[in-house]
N, C-alpha and C positions, 0 to 999 in steps of 0.2 A: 726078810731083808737082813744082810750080813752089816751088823752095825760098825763092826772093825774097817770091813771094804769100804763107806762111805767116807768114815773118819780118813782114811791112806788115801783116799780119792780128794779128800777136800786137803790134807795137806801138800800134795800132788798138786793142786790148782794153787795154791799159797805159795810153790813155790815156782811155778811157770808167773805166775801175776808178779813175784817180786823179783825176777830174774829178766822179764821178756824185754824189758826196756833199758837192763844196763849195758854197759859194753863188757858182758863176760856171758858166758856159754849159758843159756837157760836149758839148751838139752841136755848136755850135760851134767847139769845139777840136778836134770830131769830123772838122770841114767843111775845118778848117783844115790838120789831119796829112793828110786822104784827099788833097787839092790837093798839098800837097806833097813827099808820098808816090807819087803819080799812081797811086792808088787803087784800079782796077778803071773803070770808067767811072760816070756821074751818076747813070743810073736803079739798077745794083747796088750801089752806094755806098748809095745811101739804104736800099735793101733791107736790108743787110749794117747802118748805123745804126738803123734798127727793132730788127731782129734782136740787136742787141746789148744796146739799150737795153731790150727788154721784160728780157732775161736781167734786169738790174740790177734792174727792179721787182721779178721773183719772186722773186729774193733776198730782197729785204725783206719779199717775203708771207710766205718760208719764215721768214725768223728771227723774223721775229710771228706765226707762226701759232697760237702758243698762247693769245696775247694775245686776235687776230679771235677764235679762236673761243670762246674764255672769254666777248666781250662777246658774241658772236652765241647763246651759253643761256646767257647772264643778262641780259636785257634790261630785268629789273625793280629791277636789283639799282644803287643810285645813282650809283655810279663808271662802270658799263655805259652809262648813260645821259647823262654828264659827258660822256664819253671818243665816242661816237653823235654827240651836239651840237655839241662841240669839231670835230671833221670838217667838219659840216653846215656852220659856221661858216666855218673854213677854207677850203670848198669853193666856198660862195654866191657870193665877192663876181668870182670865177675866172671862173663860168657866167656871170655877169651880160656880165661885159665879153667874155671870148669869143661869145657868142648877139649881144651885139651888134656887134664886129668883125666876126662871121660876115655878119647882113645887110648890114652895113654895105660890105662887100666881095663879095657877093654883087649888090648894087646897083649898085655902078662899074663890074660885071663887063658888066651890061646896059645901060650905058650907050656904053660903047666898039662895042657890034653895030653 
């Protein structure tokens, strides 16, 4: 066992756990420590940033999950349906401009052939 690669790993986690919840870039700082750090190499680096970063979602599914699944049977019940919307909301204006950054970068992509 590479005792250096554990250590770079556990500050790696130290700094997604102290970054994942502000309003600033935690992959970023991600990109930032693994460079610094010298990481592992670019394509397991990023593997190992997925990797960590789904961990940090299901966190948050697991400590809502009481929540999800309260509104997921009661979907008739009006707070269920606030809390539905609210998301839906949240969620639109994100799809909107990601779909269109997506063609949009899809298209320079065929232009460069």
């Amino acid at each position: 066992m590479d005792i250096i690669l554990v250590l770079k790993t556990a500050v790696m986690g130290l700094v997604e756990g102290a970054t994942e919840f502000l309003p600033i870039s935690s992959t970023g700082h991600l990109i930032i420590t693994g460079d610094f750090l010298e990481f592992l190499d670019k394509n397991k680096r990023d593997v190992f940033e997925i990797v960590i970063q789904l961990g940090a979602i299901l966190a948050v599914v697991w400590e809502y999950r009481q929540r999800f699944m309260h509104v997921a049977t009661s979907l008739n019940e009006p707070k269920s349906q606030q809390f539905v919307f609210n998301l839906f909301v949240a969620f639109l204006p994100l799809a909107i401009i990601g779909l269109t950054f997506h063609f949009y970068m899809r298209n320079i992509g065929s232009f460069q052939k």
